[in-house]
C-alpha positions as CSV (number, residue, x, y, z in Angstrom):
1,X,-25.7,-21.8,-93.8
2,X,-23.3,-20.3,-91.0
3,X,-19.8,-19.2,-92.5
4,X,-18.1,-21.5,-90.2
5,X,-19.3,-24.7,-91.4
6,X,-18.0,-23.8,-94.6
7,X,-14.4,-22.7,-93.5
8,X,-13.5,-24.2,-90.1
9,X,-11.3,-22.2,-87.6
10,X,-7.3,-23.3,-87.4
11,X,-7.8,-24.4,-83.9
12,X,-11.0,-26.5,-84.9
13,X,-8.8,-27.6,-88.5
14,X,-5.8,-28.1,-86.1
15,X,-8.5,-31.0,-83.5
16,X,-9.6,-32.2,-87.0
17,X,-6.0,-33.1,-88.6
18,X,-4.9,-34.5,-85.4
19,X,-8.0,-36.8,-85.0
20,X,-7.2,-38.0,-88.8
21,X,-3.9,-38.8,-88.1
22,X,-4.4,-40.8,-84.6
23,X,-7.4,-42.3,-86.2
24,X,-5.3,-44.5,-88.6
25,X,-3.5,-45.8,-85.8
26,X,-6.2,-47.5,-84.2
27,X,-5.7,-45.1,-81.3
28,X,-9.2,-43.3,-78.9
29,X,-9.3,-39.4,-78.6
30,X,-10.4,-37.2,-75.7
31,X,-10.9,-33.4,-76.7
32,X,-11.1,-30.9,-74.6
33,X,-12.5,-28.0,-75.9
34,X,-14.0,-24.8,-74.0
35,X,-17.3,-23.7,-74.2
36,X,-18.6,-21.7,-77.1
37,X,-15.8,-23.0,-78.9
38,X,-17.7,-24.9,-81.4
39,X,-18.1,-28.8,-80.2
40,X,-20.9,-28.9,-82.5
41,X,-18.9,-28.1,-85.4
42,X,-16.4,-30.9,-84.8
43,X,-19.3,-33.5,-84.8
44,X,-20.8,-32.2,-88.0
45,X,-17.2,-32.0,-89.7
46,X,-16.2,-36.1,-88.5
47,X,-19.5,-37.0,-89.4
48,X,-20.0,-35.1,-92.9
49,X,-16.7,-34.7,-94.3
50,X,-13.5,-36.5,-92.0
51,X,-15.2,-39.8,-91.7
52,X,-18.3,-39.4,-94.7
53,X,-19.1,-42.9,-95.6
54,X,-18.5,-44.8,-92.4
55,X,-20.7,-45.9,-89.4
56,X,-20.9,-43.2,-86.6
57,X,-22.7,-43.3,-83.6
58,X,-22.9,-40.1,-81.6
59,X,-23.9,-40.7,-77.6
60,X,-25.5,-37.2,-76.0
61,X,-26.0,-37.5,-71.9
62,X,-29.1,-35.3,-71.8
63,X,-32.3,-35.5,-73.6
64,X,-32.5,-31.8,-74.6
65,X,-28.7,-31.8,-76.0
66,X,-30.1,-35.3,-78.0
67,X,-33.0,-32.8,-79.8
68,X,-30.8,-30.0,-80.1
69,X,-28.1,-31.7,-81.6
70,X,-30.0,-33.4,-83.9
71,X,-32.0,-30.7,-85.0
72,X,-28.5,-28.9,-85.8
73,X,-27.2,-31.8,-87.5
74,X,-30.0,-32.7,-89.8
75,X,-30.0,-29.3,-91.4
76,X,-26.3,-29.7,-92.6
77,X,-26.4,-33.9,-92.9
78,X,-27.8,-35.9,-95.9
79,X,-31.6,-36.7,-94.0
80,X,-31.3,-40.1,-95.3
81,X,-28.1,-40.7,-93.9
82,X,-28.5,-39.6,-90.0
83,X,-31.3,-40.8,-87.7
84,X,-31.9,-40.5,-83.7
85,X,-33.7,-42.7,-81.1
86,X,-35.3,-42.1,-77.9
87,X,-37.4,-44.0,-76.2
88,X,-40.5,-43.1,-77.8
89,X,-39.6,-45.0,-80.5
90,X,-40.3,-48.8,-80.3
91,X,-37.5,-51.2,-79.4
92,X,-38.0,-53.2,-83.0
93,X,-38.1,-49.8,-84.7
94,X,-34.5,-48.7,-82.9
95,X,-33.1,-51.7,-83.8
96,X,-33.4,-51.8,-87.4
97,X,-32.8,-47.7,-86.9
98,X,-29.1,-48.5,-85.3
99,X,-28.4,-51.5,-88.0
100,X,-29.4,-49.6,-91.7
101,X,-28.7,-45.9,-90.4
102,X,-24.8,-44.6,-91.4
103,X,-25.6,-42.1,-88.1
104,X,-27.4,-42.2,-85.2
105,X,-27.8,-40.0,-82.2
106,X,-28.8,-41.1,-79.1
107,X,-29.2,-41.3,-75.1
108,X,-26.9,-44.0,-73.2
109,X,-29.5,-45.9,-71.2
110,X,-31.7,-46.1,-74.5
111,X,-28.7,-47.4,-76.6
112,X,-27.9,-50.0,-73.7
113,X,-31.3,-51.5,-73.5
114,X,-32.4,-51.5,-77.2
115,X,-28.5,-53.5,-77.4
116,X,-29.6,-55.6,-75.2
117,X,-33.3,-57.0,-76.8
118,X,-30.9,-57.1,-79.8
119,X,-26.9,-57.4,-79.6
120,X,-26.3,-57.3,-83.4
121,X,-27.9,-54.4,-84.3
122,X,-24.5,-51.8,-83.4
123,X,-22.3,-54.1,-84.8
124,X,-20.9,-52.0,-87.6
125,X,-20.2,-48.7,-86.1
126,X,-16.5,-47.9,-87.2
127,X,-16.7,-44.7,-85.0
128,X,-18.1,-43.4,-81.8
129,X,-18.5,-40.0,-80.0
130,X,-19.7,-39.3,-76.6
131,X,-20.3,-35.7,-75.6
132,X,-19.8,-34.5,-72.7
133,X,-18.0,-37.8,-71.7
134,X,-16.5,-35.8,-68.2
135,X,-20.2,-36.7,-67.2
136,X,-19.6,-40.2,-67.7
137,X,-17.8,-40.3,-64.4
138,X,-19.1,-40.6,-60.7
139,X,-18.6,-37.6,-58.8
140,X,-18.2,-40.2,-55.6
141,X,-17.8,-44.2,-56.4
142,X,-17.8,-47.3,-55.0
143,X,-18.1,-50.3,-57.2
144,X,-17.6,-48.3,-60.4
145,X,-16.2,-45.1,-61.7
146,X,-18.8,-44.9,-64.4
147,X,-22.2,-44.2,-64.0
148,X,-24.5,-46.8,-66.0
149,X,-24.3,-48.3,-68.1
150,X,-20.7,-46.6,-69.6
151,X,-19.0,-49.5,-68.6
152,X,-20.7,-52.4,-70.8
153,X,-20.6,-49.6,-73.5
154,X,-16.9,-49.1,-73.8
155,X,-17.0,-53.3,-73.9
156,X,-19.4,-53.3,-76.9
157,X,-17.7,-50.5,-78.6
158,X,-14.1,-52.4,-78.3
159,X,-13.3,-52.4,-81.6
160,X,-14.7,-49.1,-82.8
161,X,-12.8,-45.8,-82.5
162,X,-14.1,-43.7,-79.5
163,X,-13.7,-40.0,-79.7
164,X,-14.3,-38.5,-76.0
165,X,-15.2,-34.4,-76.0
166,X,-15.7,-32.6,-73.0
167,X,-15.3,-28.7,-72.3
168,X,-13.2,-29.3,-69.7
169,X,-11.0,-32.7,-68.4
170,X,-9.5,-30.7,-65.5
171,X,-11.3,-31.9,-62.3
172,X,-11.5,-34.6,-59.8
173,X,-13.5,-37.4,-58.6
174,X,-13.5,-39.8,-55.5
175,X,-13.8,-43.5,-55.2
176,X,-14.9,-44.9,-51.7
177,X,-13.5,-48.1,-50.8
178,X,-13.6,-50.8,-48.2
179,X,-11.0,-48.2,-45.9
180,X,-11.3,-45.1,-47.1
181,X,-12.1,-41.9,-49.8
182,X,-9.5,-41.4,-53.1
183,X,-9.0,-38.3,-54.8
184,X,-8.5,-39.5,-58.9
185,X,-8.0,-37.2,-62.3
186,X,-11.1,-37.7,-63.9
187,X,-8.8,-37.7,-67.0
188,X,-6.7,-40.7,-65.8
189,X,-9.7,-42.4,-65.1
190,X,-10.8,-41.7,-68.8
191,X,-7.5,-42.9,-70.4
192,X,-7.3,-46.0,-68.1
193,X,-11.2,-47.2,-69.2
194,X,-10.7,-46.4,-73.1
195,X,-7.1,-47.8,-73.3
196,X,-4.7,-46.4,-75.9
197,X,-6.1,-42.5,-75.8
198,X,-4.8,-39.3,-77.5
199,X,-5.2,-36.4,-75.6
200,X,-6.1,-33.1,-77.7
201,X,-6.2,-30.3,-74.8
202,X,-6.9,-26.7,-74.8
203,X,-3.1,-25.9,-74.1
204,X,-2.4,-27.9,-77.3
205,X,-3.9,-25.8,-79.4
206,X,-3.3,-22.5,-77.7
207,X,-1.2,-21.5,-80.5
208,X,-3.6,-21.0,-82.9
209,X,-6.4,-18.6,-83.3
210,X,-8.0,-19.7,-80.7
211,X,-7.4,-16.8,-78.4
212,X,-9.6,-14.6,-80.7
213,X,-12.8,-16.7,-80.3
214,X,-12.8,-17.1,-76.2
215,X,-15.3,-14.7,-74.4
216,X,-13.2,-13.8,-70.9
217,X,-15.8,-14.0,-67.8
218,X,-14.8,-11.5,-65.3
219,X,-15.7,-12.6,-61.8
220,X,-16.7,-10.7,-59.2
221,X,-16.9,-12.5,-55.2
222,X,-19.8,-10.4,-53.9
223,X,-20.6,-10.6,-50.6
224,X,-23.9,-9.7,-48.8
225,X,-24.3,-8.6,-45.2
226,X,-26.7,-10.1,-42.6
227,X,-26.3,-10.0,-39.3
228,X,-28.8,-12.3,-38.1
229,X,-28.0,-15.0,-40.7
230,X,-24.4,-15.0,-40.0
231,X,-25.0,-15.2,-36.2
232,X,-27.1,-18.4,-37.1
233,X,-24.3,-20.2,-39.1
234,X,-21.8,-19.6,-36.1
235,X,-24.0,-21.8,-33.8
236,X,-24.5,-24.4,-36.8
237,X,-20.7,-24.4,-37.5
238,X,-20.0,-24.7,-33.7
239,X,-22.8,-27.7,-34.0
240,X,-21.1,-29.2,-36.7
241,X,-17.4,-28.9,-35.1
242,X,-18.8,-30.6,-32.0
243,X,-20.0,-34.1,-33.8
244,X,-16.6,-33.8,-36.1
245,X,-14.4,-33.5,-32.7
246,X,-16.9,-36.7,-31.3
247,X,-16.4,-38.6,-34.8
248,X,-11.8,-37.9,-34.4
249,X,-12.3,-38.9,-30.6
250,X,-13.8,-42.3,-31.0
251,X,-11.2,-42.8,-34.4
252,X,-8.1,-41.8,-32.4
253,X,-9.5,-43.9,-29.4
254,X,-9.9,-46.8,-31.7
255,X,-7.4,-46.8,-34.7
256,X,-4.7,-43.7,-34.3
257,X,-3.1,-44.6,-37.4
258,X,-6.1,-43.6,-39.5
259,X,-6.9,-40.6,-37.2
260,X,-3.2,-39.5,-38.1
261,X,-4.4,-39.8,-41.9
262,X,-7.4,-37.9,-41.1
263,X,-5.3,-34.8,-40.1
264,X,-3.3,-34.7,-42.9
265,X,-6.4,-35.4,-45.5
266,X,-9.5,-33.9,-43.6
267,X,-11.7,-35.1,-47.2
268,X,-11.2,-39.0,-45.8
269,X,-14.3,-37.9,-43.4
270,X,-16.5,-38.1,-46.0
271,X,-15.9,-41.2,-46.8
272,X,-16.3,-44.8,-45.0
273,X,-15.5,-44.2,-41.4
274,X,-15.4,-46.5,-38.7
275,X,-18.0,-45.2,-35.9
276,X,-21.7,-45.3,-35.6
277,X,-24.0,-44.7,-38.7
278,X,-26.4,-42.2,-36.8
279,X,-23.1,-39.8,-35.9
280,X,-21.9,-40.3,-39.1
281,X,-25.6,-39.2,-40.8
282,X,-25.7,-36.4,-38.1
283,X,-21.9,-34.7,-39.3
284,X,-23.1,-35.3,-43.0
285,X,-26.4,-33.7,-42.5
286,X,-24.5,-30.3,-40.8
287,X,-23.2,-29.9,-43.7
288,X,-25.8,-29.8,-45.9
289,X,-28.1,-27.8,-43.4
290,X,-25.7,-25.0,-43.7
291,X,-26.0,-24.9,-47.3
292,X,-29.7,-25.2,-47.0
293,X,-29.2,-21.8,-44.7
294,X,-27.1,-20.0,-47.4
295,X,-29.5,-20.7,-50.1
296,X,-33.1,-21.4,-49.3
297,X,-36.0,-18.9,-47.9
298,X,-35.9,-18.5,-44.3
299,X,-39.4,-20.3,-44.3
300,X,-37.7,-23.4,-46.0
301,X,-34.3,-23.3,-43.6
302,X,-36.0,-23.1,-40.5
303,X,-37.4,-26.2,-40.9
304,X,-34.0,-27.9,-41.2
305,X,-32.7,-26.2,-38.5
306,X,-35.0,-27.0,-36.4
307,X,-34.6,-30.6,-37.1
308,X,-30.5,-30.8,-36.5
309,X,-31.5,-29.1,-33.0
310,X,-31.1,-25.4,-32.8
311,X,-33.7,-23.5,-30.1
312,X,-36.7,-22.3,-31.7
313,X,-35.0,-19.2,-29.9
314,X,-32.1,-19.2,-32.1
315,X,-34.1,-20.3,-35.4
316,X,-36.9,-16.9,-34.9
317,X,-33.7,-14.9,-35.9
318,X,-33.5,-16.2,-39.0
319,X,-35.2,-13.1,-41.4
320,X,-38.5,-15.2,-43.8
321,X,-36.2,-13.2,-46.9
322,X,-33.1,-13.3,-46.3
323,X,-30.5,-10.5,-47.6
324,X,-29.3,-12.8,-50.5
325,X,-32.7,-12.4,-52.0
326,X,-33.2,-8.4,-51.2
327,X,-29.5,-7.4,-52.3
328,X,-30.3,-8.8,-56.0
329,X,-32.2,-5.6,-57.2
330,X,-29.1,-3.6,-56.9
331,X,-27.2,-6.1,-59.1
332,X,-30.1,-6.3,-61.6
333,X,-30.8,-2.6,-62.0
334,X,-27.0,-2.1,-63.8
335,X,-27.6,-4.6,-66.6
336,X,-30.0,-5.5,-69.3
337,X,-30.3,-8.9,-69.0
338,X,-29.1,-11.0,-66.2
339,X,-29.2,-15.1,-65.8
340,X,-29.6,-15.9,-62.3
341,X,-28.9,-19.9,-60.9
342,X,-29.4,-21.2,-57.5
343,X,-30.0,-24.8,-56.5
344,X,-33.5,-24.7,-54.9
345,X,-37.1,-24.2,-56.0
346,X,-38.3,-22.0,-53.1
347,X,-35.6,-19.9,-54.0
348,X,-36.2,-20.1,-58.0
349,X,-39.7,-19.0,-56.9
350,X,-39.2,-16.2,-54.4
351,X,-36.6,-14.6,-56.6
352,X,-38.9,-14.9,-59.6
353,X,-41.8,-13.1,-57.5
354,X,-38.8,-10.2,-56.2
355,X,-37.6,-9.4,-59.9
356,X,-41.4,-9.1,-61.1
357,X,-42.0,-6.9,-58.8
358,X,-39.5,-4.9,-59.0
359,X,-40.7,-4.6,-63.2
360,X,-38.0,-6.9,-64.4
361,X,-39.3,-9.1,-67.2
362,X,-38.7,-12.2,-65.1
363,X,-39.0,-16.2,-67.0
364,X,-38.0,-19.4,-64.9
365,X,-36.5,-22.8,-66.1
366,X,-36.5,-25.9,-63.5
367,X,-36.3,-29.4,-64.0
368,X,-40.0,-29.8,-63.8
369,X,-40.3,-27.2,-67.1
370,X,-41.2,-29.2,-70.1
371,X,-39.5,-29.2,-73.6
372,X,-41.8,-27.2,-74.9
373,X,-42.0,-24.3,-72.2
374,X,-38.7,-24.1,-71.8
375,X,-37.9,-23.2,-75.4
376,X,-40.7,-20.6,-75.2
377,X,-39.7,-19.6,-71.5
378,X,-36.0,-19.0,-73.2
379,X,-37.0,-17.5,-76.4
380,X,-39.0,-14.6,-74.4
381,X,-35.8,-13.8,-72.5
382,X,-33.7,-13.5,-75.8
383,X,-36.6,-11.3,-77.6
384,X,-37.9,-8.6,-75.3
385,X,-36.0,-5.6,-75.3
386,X,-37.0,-4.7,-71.7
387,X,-34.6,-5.4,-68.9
388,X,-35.2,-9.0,-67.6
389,X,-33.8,-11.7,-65.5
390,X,-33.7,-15.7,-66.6
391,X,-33.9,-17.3,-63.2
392,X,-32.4,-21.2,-63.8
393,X,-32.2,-23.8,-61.3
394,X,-28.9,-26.0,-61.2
395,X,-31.5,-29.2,-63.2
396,X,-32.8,-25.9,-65.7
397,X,-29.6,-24.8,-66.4
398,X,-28.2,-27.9,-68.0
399,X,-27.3,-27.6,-71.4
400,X,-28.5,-23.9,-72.0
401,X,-26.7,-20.9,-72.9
402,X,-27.5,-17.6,-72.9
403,X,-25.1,-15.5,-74.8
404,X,-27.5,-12.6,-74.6
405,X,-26.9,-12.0,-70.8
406,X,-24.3,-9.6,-70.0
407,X,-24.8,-10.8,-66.2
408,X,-24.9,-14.1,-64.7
409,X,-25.7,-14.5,-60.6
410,X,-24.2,-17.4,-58.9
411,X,-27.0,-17.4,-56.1
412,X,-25.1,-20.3,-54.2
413,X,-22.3,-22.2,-54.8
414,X,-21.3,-26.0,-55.1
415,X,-17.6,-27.0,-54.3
416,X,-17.0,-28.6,-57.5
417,X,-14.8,-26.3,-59.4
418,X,-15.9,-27.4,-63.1
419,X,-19.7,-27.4,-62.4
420,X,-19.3,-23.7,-61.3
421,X,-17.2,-23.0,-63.8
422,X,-19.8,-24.9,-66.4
423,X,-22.3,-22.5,-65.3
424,X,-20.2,-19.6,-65.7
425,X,-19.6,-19.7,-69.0
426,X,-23.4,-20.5,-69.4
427,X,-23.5,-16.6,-70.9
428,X,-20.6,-16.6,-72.9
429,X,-18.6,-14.3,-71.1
430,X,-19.2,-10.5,-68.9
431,X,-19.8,-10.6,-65.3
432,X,-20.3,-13.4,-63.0
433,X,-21.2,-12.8,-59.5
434,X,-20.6,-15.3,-57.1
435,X,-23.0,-14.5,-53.7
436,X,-21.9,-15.8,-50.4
437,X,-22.3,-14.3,-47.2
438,X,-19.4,-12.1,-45.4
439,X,-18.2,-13.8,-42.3
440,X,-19.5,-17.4,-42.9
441,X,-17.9,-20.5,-44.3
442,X,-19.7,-19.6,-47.8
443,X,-17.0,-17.2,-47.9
444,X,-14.5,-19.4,-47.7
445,X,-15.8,-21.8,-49.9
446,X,-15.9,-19.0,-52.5
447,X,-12.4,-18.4,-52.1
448,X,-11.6,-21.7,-52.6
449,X,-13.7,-22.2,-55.6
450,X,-12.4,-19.0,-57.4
451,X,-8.8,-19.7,-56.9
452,X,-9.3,-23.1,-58.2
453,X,-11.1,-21.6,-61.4
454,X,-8.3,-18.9,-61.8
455,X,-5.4,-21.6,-61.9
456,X,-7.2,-23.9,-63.9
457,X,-8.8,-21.8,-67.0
458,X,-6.4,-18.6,-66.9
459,X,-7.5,-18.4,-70.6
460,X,-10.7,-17.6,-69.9
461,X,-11.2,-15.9,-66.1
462,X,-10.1,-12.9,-64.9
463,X,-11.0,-11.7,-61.3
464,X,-12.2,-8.0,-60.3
465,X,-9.8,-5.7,-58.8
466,X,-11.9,-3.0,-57.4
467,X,-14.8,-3.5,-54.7
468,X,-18.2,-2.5,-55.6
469,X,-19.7,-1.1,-52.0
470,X,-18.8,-1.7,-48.4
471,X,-21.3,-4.6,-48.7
472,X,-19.9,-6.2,-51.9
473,X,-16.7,-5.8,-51.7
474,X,-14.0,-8.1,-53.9
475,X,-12.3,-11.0,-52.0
């Protein structure tokens, strides 16, 4: 048994006192609580020993955290007193699990429809965690903030404590309505749909040990040269700023008032916008093309290109491997084991084939790796001794960490400030390099992204101060 199940740490007894006490007064929770930082051990602790004796009921939002969790779990937990469903298990069978079990794990969607074949069976639970509840929330709403089926949960669960835990409550979200795009805290959002809500955050507990126990990730902006590439995604942005001018004209011809708004808020143009849907697709779909040039095989982006209307002229620049992919041996050859992400699988594939041969031990994991492969695929990676490279896509990387990496490689970057952030701390702390390509947009949007990182987790970043090369230089 690991030392800190039997003693906790004061920052996680600190979390644990101040759930006791809010508990008694009928009052929700939302803990935030970094990565690595033990989330696991607060859900054995309210289970086992804070709240031993009642009815909990743990919600997970991904099918491998729902095994791994559970596997944890049942080594420290009476086995007669915790149980899990999925939906291998029959609906009569899940039913009588959730009404006789004292805890159960689960999966939202599975909980919701074995609920529904039979509404009594979760009518005792006294107490109920979600993990990873930030997930819980559209990233870009319309008739709901929640994704499915959160909302008809939070109605069942009215009378039960909910304890909320995320690693970080720090981001935004948008709601589309019948005029226009909103910017909302995801944490507002939270309080308002769970009602009277504590808020346990990571600056309320920075006075205990906490500081001893976070890894810091040091991040370094690297940027890659390529001359062709960037002379591509100057005639794509020049594209893409002719439809946006075409979408202002016809607003300011129509409604100025709105147009006014749109100059002060540029994000209201992705929302609902009042001209046709085939200009609207066409600006959407620039956007999108660019970040398939920045992160897919020249093979793969051509394609695209070719669709939004670039000359086969200007496409037959566009190198089959771009730089992106050549510049990662140089990164690769200075560490012992590097985790690599990137958000497409002809990219996942052609860097796996690079790193082989260039006598890396080289695994993948993608959304389409089973279970079973994966945990084989990851346990390879953490055994050999040879220098190798985890290649993840963004669906592979969910819920895995890699504390045995001393490198991870940001291959491309979304804008969303937590999910990059989420994947950073994927290895626990050392390098992070964030690629983008010097003289494009990518390198603004890097900028943007990092400074929005630094300002928000300054307990846990730190930025480079020295360039690496000519080529890879620091922002």
């Amino acid at each position: 048994m690991d030392s800190i199940i039997l003693k906790p740490r004061k920052y996680q007894e600190k979390i644990l006192n101040e759930v006791i006490r809010k508990s008694d007064t009928n009052t929700n929770i939302l803990i935030e609580l970094d990565c690595g930082l033990g989330k696991r051990y607060l859900q054995y602790s309210l289970i086992n020993e804070q709240f031993a004796g009642k009815k909990i009921l743990l919600i997970l939002q991904a099918s491998s955290s729902l095994y791994e969790t559970y596997s944890y779990l049942k080594k420290l937990v009476n086995e007669d007193e915790i149980s899990m469903i999925d939906n291998r298990i029959p609906s009569p069978m899940r039913s009588q699990i959730l009404a006789k079990s004292r805890v159960v794990l689960c999966l939202p969607t599975t909980l919701m429809n074995t609920i529904r074949k039979n509404p009594s069976c979760a009518d005792d639970f006294d107490l109920v965690i979600i993990n990873e509840i930030d997930q819980i929330i559209r990233r870009l709403g319309s008739q709901s903030s929640l994704k499915q089926p959160y909302a008809k949960l939070f109605r069942i669960f009215k009378n039960s404590t909910i304890i909320g835990m995320s690693g970080t409550l720090r981001d935004n979200h948008y709601v589309v309505d019948t005029d226009q795009l909103h910017i909302r805290q995801e944490l507002a959002t939270l309080r308002k749909t769970m009602g009277n809500t504590f808020v346990i955050s990571m600056d309320s507990i920075m006075d205990t040990d906490i500081q001893a126990y976070i890894q810091s990730t040091i991040i370094i902006p690297t940027s890659v040269t390529d001359p062709r590439l960037q002379n591509i995604s100057s005639i794509l942005d020049e594209k893409i700023e002719s439809v946006k001018n075409e979408i202002l004209r016809q607003i300011k011809a129509h409604n100025f008032g709105f147009y006014k708004k749109i100059k002060q808020d540029s994000t209201l143009l992705f929302g609902p916008l009042p001209v046709s849907s085939e200009l609207l697709i066409k600006f959407k779909n620039g956007y999108l093309i660019r970040k398939y040039l920045w992160s897919m095989t020249g093979e793969q982006s051509k394609k695209h290109l070719y669709r939004f209307g670039l000359s086969r002229e200007e496409i037959n620049q566009l190198p089959m491997v771009p730089n992106k992919f050549l510049q990662l041996r140089r990164y690769l050859e200075t560490h012992r084991k590097t985790v690599i992400i990137c958000s497409y699988l002809s990219s996942v594939d052609l860097i796996q084939t690079l790193s082989t041969k260039w006598g890396f031990h080289t695994i993948k994991v993608t959304g389409q790796t089973t279970g079973l492969a994966r945990t084989e695929e990851i346990e390879k990676f953490r055994a050999t001794s040879k220098p190798a490279v985890a290649i993840l896509s963004n669906v592979g990387e969910r819920d895995l960490d890699l504390p045995e990496a001393d490198q991870m490689i940001i291959f491309d970057l979304v804008r969303t400030t937590k999910t990059v952030y989420q994947k950073m701390k994927r290895t626990r702390g050392g390098i992070c390099r964030l690629l983008f390509y010097e003289d494009t947009r990518e390198e603004h949007k890097v900028k943007s992204v990092v400074t929005n990182i630094l300002t928000r987790y300054n307990w846990s970043v730190q930025l480079a101060e020295t360039s690496l090369s000519a080529k890879a230089q620091i922002i």
